[in-house]
N, C-alpha and C positions, 0 to 999 in steps of 0.2 A: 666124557673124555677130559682128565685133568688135564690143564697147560700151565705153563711155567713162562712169565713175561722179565726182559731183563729193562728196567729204566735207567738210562743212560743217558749222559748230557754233561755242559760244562758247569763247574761252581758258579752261585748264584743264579742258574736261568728257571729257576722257581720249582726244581727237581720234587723235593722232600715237598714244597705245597701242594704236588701233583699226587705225591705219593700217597699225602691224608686225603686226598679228594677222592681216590681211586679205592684205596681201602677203606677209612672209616678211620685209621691208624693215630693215633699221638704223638708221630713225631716234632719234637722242636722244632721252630723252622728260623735257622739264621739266617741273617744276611751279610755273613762274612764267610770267606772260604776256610774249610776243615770242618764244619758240623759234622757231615756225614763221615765216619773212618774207617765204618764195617759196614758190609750190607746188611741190609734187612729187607723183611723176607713178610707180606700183608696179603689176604683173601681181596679179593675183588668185590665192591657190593653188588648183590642180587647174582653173583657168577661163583658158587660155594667151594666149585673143583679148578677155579684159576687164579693162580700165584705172581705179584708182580717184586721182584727183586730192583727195593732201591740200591743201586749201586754208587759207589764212591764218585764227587764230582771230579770230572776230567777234562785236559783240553788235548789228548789225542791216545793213540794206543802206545806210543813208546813207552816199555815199561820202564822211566824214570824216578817214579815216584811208587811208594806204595799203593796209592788208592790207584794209578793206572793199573801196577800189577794182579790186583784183587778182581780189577774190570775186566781186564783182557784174559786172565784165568777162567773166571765166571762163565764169560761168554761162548770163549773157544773149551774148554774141558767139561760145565756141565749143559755145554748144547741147549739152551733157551728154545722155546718154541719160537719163540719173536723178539723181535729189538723194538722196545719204544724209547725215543730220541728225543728230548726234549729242546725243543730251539726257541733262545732269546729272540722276539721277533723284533727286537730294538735294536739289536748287535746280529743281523744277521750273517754280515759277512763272517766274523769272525767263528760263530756257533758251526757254521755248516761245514768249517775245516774238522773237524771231529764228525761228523756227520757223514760224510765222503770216504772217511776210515773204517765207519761203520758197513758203512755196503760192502766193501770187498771183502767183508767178512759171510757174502752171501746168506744171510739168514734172513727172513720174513722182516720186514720193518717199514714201521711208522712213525714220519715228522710229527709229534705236536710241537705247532708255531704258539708260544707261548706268550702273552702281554700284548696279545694284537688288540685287548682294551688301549691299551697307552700310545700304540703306532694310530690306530684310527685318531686319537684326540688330536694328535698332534699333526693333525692333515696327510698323515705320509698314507701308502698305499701298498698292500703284497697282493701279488694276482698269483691266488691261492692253487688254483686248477693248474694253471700255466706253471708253475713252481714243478708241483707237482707233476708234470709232467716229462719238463727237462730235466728233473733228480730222478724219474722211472720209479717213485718211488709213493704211495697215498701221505697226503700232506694233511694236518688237521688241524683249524684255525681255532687257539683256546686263550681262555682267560683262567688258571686255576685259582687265583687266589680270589675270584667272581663267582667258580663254580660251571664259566660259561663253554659249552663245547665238550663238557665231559663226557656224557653218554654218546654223543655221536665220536667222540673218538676212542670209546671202549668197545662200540658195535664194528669200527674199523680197523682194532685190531683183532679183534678175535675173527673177523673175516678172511684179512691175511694170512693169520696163523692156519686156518682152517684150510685154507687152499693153499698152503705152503707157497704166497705169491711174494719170491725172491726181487731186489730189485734187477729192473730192465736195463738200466745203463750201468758197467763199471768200466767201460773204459775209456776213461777221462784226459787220458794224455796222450801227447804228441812229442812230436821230432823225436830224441836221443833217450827222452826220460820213458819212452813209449819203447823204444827200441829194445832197453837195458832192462826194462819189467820185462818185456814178452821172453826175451831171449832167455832169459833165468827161470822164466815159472816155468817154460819146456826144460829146460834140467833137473827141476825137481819136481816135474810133474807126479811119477810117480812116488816117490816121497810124500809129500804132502797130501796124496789120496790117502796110505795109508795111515797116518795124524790124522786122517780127517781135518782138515785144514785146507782152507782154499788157493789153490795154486796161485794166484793175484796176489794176496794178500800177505801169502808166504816169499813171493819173491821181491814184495815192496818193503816186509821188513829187510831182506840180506841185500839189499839197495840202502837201506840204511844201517846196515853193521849191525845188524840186532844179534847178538850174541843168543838168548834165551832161541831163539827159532833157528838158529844155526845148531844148537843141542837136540831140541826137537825132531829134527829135519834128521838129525844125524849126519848133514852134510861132511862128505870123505875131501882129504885134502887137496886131491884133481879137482872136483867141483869147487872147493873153494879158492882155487887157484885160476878157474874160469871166472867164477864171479866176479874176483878182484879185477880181471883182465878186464872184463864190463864195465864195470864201475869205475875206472879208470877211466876208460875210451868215454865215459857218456860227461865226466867233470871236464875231461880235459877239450872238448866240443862248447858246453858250458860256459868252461871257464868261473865254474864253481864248485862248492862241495855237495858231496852227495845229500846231504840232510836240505841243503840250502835248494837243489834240484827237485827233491821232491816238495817240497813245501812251495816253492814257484809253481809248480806244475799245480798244483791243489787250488793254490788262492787264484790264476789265471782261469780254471775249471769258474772257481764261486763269483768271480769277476763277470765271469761271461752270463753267469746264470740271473746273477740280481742286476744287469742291465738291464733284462728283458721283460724282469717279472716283480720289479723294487722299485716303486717312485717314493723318493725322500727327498722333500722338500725343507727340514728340518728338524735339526735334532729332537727329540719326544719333551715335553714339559718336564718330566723326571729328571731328564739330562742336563737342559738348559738351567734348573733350578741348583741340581748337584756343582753344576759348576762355579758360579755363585758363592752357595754356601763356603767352597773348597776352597777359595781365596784368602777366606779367611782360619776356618780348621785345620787346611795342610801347612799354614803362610810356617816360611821359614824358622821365625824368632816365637811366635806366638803359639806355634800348635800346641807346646807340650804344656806351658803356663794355661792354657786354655783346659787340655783333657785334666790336671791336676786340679780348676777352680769345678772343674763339673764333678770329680770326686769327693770332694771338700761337699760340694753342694748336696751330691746322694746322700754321704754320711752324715750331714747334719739332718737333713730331712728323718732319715732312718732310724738314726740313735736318739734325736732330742726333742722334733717337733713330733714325728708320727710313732716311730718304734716304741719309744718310751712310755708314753701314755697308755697305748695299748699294751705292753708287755704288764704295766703296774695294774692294769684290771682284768688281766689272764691271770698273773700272780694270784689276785685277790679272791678269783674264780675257785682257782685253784686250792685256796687255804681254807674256802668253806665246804669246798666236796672233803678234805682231809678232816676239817675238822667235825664235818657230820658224821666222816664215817668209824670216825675215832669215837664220837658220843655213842654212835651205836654198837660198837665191836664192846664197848663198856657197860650198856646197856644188858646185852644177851651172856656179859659174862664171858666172853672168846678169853683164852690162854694169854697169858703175857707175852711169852715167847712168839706166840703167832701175831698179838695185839702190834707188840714191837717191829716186826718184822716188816707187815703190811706199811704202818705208819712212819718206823724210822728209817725203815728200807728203803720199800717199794717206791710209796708216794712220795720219800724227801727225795729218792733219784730219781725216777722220773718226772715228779713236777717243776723240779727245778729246771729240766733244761725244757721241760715243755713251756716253761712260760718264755721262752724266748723264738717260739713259735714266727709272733707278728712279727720281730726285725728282721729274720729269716727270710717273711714271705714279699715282705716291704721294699728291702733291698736287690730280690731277685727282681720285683716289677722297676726298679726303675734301671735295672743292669739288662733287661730284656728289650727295652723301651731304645737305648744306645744300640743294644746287638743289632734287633731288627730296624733298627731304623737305618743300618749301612754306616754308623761311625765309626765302630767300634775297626770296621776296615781302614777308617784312615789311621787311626790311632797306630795301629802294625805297619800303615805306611811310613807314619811321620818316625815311628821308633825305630827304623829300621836303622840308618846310619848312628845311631846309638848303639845297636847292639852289634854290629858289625865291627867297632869299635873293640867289642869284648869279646870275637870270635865267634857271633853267634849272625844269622841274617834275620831279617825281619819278622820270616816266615813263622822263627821257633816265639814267636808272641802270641801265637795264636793260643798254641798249648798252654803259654804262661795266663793269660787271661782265663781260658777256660778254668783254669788253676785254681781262682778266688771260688769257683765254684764249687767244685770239688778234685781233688787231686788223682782220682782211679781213671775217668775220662778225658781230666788232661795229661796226665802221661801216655793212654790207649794214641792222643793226639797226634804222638810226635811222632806215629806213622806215618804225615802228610810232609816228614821232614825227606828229602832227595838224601842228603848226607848222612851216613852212618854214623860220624863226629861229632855233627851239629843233635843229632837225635839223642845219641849217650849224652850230651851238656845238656840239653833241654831236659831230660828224664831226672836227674840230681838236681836241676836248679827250680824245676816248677814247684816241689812240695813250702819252697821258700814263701811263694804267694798263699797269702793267709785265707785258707778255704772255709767255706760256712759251717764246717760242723767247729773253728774256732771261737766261733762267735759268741757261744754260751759262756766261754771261760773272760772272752774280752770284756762281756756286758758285767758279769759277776765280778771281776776285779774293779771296774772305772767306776762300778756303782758303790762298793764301798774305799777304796781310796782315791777316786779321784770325781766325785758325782757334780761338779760343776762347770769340767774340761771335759764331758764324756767325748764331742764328736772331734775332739784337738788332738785325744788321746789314741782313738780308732784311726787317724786319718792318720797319725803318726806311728803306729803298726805297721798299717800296711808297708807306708814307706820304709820302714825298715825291713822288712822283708827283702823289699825290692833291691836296696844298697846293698843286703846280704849276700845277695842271689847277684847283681854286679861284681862284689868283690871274688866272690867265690869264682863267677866265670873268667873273670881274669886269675886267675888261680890256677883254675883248671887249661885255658888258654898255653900259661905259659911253660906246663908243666905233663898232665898226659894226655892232653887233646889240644897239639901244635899243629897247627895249617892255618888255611882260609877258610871261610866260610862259601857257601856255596853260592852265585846268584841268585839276588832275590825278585821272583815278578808276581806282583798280585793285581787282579782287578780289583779297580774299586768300584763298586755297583751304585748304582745310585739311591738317592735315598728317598726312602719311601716310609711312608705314615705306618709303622708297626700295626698290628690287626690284632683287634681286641684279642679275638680267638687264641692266635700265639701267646701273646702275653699271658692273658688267663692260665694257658695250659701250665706253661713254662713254671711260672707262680704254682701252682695245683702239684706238678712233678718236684718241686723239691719242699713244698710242704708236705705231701703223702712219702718220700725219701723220709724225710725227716722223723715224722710220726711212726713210720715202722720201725727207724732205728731206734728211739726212744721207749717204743714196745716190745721192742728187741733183747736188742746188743744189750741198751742201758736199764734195761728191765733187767736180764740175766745177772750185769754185773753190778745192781745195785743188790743184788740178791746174796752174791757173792761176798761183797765187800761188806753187808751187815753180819753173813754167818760170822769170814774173819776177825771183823773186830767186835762182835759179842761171847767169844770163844777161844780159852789158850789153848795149849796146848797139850791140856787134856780135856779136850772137849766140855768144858766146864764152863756157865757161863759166869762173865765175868762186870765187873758193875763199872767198872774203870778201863774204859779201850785203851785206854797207854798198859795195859797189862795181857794184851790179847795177843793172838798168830799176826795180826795183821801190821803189828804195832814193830815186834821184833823181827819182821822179814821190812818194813820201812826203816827201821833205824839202822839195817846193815849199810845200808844206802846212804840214808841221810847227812854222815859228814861228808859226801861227795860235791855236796850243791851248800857246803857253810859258805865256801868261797862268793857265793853268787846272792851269796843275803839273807838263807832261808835253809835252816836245816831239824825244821820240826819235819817227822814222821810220815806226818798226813800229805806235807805238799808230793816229797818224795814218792807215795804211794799212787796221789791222785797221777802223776807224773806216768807212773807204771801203767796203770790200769787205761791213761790216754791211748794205749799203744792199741788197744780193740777198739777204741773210735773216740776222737779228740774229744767229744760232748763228756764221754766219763768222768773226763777229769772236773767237772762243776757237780758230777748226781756222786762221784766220791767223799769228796769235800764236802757235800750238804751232807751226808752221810755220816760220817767221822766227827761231824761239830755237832751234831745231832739238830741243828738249828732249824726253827720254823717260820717262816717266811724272809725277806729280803732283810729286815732291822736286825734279827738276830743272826744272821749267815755274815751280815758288814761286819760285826759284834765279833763273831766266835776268829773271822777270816784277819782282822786284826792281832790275834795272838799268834797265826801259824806264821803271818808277817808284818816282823814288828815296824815296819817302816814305807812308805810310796816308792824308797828306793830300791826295795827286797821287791815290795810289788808287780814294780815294773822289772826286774830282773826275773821275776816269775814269769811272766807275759811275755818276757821277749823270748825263753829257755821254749816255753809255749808252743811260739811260732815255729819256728826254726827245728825243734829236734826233730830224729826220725817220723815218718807219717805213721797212719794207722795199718793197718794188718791186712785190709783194701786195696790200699795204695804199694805199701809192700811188694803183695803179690803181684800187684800190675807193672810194678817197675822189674822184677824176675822174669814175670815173660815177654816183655820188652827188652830187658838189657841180655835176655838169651842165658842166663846163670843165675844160679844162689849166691857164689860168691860175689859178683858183680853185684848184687843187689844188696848183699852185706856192705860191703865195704861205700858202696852210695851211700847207705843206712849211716854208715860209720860217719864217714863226711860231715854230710847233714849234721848230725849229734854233736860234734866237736865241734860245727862253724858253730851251733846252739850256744853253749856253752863258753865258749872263749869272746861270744860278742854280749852274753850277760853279764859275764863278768866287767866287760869293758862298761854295760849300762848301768851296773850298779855301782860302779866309781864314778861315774862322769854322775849320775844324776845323788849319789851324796854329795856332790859339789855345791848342787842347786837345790836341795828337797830340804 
């Protein structure tokens, strides 16, 4: 008998740790909220026919947010055989308010109390049975990120599930808020049988104005002419508002519960240490001088002490497999045309951006090491009145950080945005944050004009990015996305010693990204980019690539970008070909100069730009124009349109281009 599990719980209470415990799975695991944006969908080990769906982290069912709506669709439309609930045992109060929303949704379900490694250290105490027995509901005391309690609460759900054992208690309130539920779920008794939808649940949301189960319901305007009359009579008893009514009634319920069954004698080691640290990472004047010296500190590490080293003995690696297989392809007598192909093709485009593998894998371990360590949450704290400033709330940081990562997942991101306004600015401003497949073009320019500032240079990218992506959102603020920005509330979890295992993975998933696309994308189009410029236009080959297809479809182009310092052919082209994934633009370029190893690529990259001020107006055009063809698409079906995502497209391309021009005037001043 297959079964289908839905895993549910608030951001950060160890969800997605639970989820690779339960399946075997690879997912990431941050410790900041928004990792999770979509569900995903893992076999259970040693259980071949049972399905546990991680669902988006939540802290109730109002569908406010996207990741609520994805949860509350999931739950109620594809009918789960069971609910497993993941609860912070450190934060219990707060976890169990989402937990309490989950029973009246009457389905099969099980607590795992999660980190009750961390509550025992810190002397506090949960009387697990007793819990369990005031919620009516089986409770299971776990450590996922230990491993500890798993099988006994894999045998306790699929026990549930099997006997379809509902929980025993929902009804949790009293006086006027008890009143106003009952009296409403008998009016839409039968309604919400046929939704299938539980008559409690159904009449707690139209207690709260929920429009989406007001549609549902099909409530007629007599019924909702009663409701209101309820709802009235139970604030004005009150003397509050209805959201405020039910939410008293809730945490009164979890109040009563961890009296009886919660000894806390002190905050857990985690907490007390987090707080500590936070005096000085949030402090007022300091934080953001602080997140900018630990930037500063990655990028040196990455570019000059580690990355470097190792990228010049991957290089080197890499120049004796070409040049072996050049002696042999000469050896056995192989075709020129195919000799050339392989060697000036293939291996100059892909090895070129393969050697920049290490900095890749370097900078993701020490940006995983912040994630999961819980900083990387204060960082979106402390920037929050910064970008609220530009119209945007804190919240939209998250997507922007995921950004440096890559831009398809952090635009998927600003699903976790409340606002429709804030979401459209975050979608046009994230591709600004310089993502790893730029990396290959950063390390290949600083290495030949500028190899003795490389980590001054990198460090001073990103930041332009970031000013760009300020200026523009004031831009955009003041112009097609006028308001406020929405309130911003995040936890900050505390922090915790990142786990080899995450790290590792995290590392392993955007090096194997990486290496497909390289075997890919930049395989095809170095393949590409050798036919056009070995071949005019009468398929002839030709001995001079300034005289090929590829040379006269770049030169249409190329007095577009004289302005900006640089209007050889090749920059133009490598420009073009960025648009199927930013790395192109380096296996282009090696391509086009024909050059063999890093001496003669500085060499050849010197004539396409005759000066460090063209350079860096390269670099910056770089960052800034439209994303890759990835990214694209994900900002279309996010922004709901092709032309929306045009004209994003457009934006992006024009801030490019009007802020290179401004860097290659300001740095002919200084260069």
């Amino acid at each position: 008998m297959s079964m289908v599990f839905a895993l549910a719980g608030n951001q950060n209470s160890g969800k997605t740790t639970l989820f690779n415990a339960l399946t075997g799975s690879n997912q990431h695991v941050g410790n900041f909220p928004g990792v999770t944006v979509e569900k995903k969908m893992g076999t259970l080990k040693r259980h071949k026919d049972m399905s546990v769906v991680d669902l988006p982290g939540i802290y109730s069912l109002s569908p406010y947010t996207s990741e609520e709506v994805v949860t509350r669709d999931f739950i109620l439309n594809e009918n789960p055989d069971g609910i497993l609930n993941i609860v912070d045992a450190t934060n219990i109060e707060r976890n169990l308010y989402l937990s309490l929303q989950l029973m009246e949704l009457g389905k099969p379900m099980v607590i795992a109390l999660n980190m009750m490694d961390e509550v025992r250290a810190s002397g506090n105490t949960i009387h697990v049975k007793q819990l369990s027995e005031l919620l009516g509901i089986p409770v299971v005391p776990i450590s996922a990120s230990k491993n500890e309690g798993i099988s006994e609460l894999v045998d306790q759900l699929i026990a549930t599930a099997e006997q379809k054992k509902v929980p025993e208690h929902l009804d949790f309130c009293t006086g006027e808020v008890h009143k106003a539920i009952h009296s409403i779920a008998h009016i839409i008794e039968d309604q919400a049988a046929a939704c299938h939808c539980p008559a409690r649940f159904a009449a707690t949301k139209l207690v709260e104005g929920d429009e989406p189960t007001q549609k549902m319901l099909e409530v007629t305007p007599e019924q909702e002419h009663i409701i209101e009359h309820v709802v009235r009579n139970m604030e004005e008893h009150l003397g509050t508002d209805r959201e405020a009514a039910l939410a008293d009634m809730r945490y009164s319920y979890i109040e009563k519960v961890c009296s009886q069954c919660v000894i806390k004698k002190q905050e857990t080691k985690e907490q007390q240490r987090s707080e500590k640290i936070d005096r000085l990472l949030t402090h007022r004047i300091l934080a953001i001088p602080i997140f900018l010296l630990i930037m500063l500190t990655v990028f040196w590490l990455t570019f000059s002490v580690l990355g470097g080293p190792l990228q010049d003995l991957l290089d080197q690696g890499i120049g004796w497999v070409t040049d072996w297989l050049d002696g042999w392809m000469s050896s056995i007598g192989v075709a020129d045309v195919l000799h050339s192909l392989i060697i000036n093709g293939v291996c100059a485009g892909v090895g070129s951006v393969l050697s920049f593998l290490p900095i890749i894998v370097i900078l993701f371990f020490f940006l995983s090491l912040l994630e999961d360590s819980g900083y990387m949450a204060r960082v979106a704290f402390v920037m929050d009145k910064l970008l609220r400033k530009l119209g945007l709330s804190g919240r939209s940081f998250v997507p922007m950080l995921i950004g440096f990562g890559c831009s398809v997942p952090a635009i998927m991101a600003t699903r976790t945005l409340s606002s429709n306004r804030d979401r459209k600015m975050t979608i046009i401003l994230t591709p600004f944050m310089s993502c790893s497949a730029k990396l290959p073009i950063y390390g290949m320019i600083t290495a030949a004009f500028f190899p003795q500032q490389g980590a001054l240079v990198m460090i001073g990218l990103y930041i332009l990015g970031i000013i760009v992506a300020i200026v523009s959102a004031l831009i955009l603020k003041n112009t097609l996305y006028k308001g406020n920005p929405v309130p911003f509330v995040m936890e900050l979890p505390a922090y915790r010693m990142p786990a080899a295992k995450s790290v590792l993975l995290h590392m392993w998933e955007k090096a194997k990204d990486f290496i497909h696309r390289a075997f890919t994308i930049i395989f095809l189009a170095s393949i590409v980019i050798w036919f056009l410029q070995s071949l005019d236009w009468s398929l002839r080959l030709v001995q001079d690539s300034s005289n090929s297809m590829l040379a006269s479809i770049g030169g249409l182009i190329a007095p577009v970008f004289k302005p900006l310092g640089f209007s050889d052919w090749r920059a133009s082209t490598a420009l073009i070909t960025g648009f199927t994934a930013k790395e192109s633009v380096v296996s282009t370029l090696t391509v086009l100069t024909g050059a063999a190893g890093d001496l003669e690529l500085s060499t050849a990259l010197s004539t396409i730009f005759t000066s460090q001020a063209a350079a860096l107006s390269f670099l910056t055009f770089t960052i800034l124009y439209m994303p890759c063809v990835a990214a694209f698409a994900a900002s279309k079906r996010e922004l709901g349109s092709l032309k929306s995502a045009i004209e994003a497209a457009a934006f992006q391309t024009g801030m490019a281009y009007v802020t290179a021009i401004l860097v290659y005037f300001v740095a002919n001043l200084f260069l």
